[in-house]
C-alpha positions as CSV (number, residue, x, y, z in Angstrom):
1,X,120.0,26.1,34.8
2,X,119.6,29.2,32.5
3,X,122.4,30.0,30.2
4,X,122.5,32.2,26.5
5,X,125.4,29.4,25.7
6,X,123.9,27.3,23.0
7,X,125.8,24.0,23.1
8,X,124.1,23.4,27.1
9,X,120.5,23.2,25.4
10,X,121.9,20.8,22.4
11,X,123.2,18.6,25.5
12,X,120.3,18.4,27.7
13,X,118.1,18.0,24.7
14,X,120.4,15.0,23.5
15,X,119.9,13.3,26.9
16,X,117.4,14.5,29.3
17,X,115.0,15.9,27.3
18,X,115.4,13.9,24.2
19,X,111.4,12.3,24.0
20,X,109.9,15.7,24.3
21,X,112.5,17.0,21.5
22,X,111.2,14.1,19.3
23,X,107.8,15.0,20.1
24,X,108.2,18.6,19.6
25,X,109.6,17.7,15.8
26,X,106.8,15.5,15.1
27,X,104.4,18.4,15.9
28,X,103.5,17.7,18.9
29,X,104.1,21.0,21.1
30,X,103.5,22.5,24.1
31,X,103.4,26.0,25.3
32,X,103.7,28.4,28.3
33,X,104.1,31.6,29.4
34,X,106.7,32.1,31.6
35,X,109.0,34.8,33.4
36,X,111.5,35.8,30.9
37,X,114.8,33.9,31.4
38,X,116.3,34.4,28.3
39,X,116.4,31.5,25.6
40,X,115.9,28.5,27.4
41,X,116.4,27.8,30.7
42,X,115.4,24.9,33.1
43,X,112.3,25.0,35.2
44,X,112.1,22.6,38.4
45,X,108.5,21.8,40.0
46,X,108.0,23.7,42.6
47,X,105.1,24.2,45.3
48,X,102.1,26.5,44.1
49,X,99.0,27.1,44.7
50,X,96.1,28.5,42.7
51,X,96.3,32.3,41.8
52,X,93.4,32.8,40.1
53,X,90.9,31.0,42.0
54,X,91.0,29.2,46.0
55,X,93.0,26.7,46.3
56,X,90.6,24.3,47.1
57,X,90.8,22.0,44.2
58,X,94.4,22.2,43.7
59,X,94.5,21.0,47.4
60,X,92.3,18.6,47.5
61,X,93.5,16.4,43.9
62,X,96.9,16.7,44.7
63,X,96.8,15.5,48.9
64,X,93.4,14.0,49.5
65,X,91.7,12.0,46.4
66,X,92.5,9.0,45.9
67,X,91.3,8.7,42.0
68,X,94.3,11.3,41.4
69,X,96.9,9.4,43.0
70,X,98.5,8.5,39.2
71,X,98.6,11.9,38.3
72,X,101.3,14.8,38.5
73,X,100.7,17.1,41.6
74,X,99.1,19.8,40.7
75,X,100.5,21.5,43.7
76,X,103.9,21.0,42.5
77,X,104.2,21.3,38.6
78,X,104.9,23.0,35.0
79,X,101.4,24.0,33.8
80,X,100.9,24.5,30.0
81,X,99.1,24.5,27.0
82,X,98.6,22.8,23.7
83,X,97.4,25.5,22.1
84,X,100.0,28.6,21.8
85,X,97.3,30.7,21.6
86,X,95.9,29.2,24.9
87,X,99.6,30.1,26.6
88,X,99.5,33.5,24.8
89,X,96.7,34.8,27.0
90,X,98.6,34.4,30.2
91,X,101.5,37.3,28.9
92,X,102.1,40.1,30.8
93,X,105.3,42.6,30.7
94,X,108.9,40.8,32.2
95,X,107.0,37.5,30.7
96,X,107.9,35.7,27.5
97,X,106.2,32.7,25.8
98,X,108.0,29.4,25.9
99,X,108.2,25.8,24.3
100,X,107.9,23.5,27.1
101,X,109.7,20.1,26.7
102,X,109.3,18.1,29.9
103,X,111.9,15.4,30.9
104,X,112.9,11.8,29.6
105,X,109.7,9.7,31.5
106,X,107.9,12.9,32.5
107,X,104.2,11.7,33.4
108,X,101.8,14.6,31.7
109,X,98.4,14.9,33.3
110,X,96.2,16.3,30.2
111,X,93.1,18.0,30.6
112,X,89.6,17.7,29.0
113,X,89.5,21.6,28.4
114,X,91.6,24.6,27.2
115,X,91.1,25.8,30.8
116,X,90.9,23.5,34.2
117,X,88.0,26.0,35.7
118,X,85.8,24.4,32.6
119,X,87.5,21.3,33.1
120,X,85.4,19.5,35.8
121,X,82.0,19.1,33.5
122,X,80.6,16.3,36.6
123,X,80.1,19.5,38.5
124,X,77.5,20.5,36.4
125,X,75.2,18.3,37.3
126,X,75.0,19.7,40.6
127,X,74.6,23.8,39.0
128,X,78.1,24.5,39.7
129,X,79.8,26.0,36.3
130,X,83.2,25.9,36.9
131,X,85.9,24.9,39.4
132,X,86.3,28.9,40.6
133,X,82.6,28.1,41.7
134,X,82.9,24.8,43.3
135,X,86.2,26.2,45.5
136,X,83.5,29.2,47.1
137,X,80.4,26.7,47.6
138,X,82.4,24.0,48.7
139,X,84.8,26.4,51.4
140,X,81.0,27.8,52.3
141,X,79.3,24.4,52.7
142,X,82.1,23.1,55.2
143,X,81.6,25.6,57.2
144,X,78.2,25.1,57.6
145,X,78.6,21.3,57.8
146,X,81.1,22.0,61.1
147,X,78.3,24.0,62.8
148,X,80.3,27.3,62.1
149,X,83.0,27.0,64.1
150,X,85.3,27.9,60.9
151,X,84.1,30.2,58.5
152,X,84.4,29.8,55.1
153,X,86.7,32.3,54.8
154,X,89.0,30.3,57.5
155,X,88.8,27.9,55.5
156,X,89.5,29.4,52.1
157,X,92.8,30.3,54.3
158,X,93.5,26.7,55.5
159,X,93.4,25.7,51.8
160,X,95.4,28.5,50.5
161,X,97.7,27.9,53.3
162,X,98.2,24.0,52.2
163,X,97.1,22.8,55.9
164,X,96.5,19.3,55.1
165,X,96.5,18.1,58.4
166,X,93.9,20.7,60.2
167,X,91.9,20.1,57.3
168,X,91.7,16.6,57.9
169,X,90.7,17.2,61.1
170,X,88.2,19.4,60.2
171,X,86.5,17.0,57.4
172,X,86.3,14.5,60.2
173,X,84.7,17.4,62.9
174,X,82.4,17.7,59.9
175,X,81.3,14.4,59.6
176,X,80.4,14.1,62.9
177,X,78.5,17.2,63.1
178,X,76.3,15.9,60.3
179,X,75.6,12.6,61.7
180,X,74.5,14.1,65.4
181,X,72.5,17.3,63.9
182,X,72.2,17.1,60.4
183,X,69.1,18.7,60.2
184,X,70.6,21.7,61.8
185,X,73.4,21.8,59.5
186,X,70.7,21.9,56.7
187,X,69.5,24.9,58.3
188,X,72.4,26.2,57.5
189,X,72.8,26.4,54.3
190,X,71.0,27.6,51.2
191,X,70.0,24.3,49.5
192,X,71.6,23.2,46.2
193,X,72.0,20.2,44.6
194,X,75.3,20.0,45.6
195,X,74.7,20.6,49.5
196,X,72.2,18.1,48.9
197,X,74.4,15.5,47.7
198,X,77.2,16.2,50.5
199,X,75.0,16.3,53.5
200,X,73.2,13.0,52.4
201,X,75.9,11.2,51.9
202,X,77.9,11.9,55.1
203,X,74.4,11.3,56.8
204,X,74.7,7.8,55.3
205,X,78.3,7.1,56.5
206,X,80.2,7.9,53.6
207,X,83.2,10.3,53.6
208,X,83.8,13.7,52.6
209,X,87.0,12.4,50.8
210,X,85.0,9.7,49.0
211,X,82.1,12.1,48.2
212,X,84.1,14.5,46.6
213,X,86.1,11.8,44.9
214,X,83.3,10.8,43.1
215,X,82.7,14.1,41.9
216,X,86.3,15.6,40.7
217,X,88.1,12.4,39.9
218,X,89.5,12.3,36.8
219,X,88.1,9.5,35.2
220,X,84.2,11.1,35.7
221,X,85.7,14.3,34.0
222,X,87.5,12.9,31.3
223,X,91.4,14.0,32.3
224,X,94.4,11.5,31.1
225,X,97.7,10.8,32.1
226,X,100.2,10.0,29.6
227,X,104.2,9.3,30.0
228,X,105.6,11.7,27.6
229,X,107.1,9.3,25.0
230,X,102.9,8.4,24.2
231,X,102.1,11.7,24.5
232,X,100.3,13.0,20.7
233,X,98.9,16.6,19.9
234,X,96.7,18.1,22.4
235,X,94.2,21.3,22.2
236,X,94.0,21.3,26.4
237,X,95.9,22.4,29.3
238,X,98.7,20.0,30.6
239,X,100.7,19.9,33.7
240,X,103.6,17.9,34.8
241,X,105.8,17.5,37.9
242,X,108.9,16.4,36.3
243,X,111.5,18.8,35.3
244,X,111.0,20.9,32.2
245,X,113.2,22.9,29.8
246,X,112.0,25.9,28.6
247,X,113.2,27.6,24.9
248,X,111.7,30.6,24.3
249,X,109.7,30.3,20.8
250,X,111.2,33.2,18.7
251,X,114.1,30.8,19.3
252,X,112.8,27.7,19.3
253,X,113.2,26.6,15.7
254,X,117.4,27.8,15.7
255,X,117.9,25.5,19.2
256,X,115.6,22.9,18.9
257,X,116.3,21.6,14.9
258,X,120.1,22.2,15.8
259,X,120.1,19.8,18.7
C-alpha cells in the first residue's frame, strides 16, 4: 500500500505497526535504502537472492541449516541498517532513504557486523575473509568433491537459481564421491584449511549440511534474533520477513510524531 494521504500511515502505525513506532520514538531506528515510493509505503517480503555476491549463503541459511531455523529467511525479507549512514551507502538515482518499521511481532534477525560479508568471523579460521569469499571456494570445492561432473560455475547457477532440490541431490552425489575416492577428490583441489576441514569430515561420515552448519550458524558467529517489541539500538545490519512500512526520513519526523 503506497499512498501521499497522511491519515493511512497514522492508522497502520496505531495498529499494525505500533511496537516499531514506540521503538522508533525511543531511538531505536532502523534504516534502508529503498526505490522511491513516495512517503511511506508498505513493503511485503518477497523472494531475493544475493546481488552483490553468489547466492550461496543466502541459500544455504535460509533452506538447509538447521542452526538458522529461528531466524527470518534471508531469502525472503526487508534488509536494513542501524546505522543511517550504513543504509546511506546503498543510494543510487530513482532510490530514497527510508525509516523501516517492521510489523506488530516482527521477528528481526540482527547481525554481528555493519555488513553480513564481514559478518561470518568463524570463517576466518579457515583463511576465508568474508562471505563473498566463502560463496566462490565453497561453489569451487563442490565441484571438485562430485568428481567434476558440475562445475562450479553450474553450481554458482543452481544456487542463484534457488534449486534446493538438485542441490540436495548433489550434496549427497558428493558425499558419496568422497567416501569411495577421497583421495582423488583431494587431487582435485588446491588445499586450504577449509577443503581440509570439508573433505575430512564427509570422509568420517558426517554431512555436508552439518559441516557447514557448524561453520555459518549463527550462534558460532555471534547473530541474534529478537521479536521487535525487545528489540534496542543496534549499529548492524538487520533483516526481517514480516511486513514492513517504510516513511521516507525527510518525512519521518512530520508522520511518525503525528501518529
Amino acid at each position: 500500500m503506497t499512498n501521499a494521504d497522511e491519515v493511512a500511515p497514522a492508522g497502520l502505525l496505531g495498529t499494525k505497526y505500533s511496537q516499531a513506532l514506540r521503538l522508533w520514538r525511543g531511538g531505536v531506528r532502523l534504516y534502508c535504502a529503498s526505490e522511491d515510493g513516495g512517503d511511506w509505503y508498505e513493503r511485503r517480503p518477497r523472494p531475493r537472492a544475493s546481488t552483490d555476491t553468489g547466492n550461496e549463503y543466502t541459500l544455504l541459511i535460509s533452506e538447509f541449516l538447521p542452526s538458522w531455523r529461528g531466524f527470518p529467511k534471508r531469502n525472503r525479507c526487508v534488509i536494513a541498517a542501524g546505522r543511517r549512514g550504513s543504509a546511506a551507502e546503498y543510494l543510487s538515482p530513482g532510490r530514497a532513504l527510508y525509516c523501516v518499521l517492521p510489523a506488530d511481532g516482527a521477528l528481526v534477525a540482527v547481525a554481528p557486523s555493519e555488513d553480513m560479508w564481514d559478518s561470518f568471523p568463524r570463517l576466518r579460521e579457515f583463511d576465508i575473509a568474508t562471505i563473498n569469499e566463502f560463496n566462490g571456494a565453497f561453489a569451487r570445492l563442490l565441484s571438485a568433491m562430485c568428481g567434476g561432473v558440475r562445475t562450479a560455475c553450474d553450481i554458482a547457477s543452481m544456487f542463484a537459481g534457488s534449486d534446493t532440490e538438485a542441490l540436495s541431490a548433489l550434496f549427497r552425489a558428493a558425499e558419496d564421491n568422497v567416501r569411495r575416492r577421497g583421495s582423488d577428490v583431494r587431487g582435485r583441489v588446491s588445499g586450504g584449511l577449509f577443503a581440509g576441514f570439508m573433505i575430512s569430515g564427509v570422509e568420517r561420515g558426517r554431512s555436508i549440511v552439518s559441516l557447514l552448519d557448524e561453520v555459518l550458524s549463527p550462534e558460532a558467529n555471534g547473530f541474534a534474533a529478537r521479536r521487535i517489541d525487545g528489540l534496542r539500538r543496534v549499529d548492524t545490519e538487520v533483516w526481517t520477513d514480516a511486513d514492513c512500512l517504510l516513511v521516507k526520513c525527510a518525512a519521518a519526523d512530520r508522520l511518525l510524531n503525528r501518529a
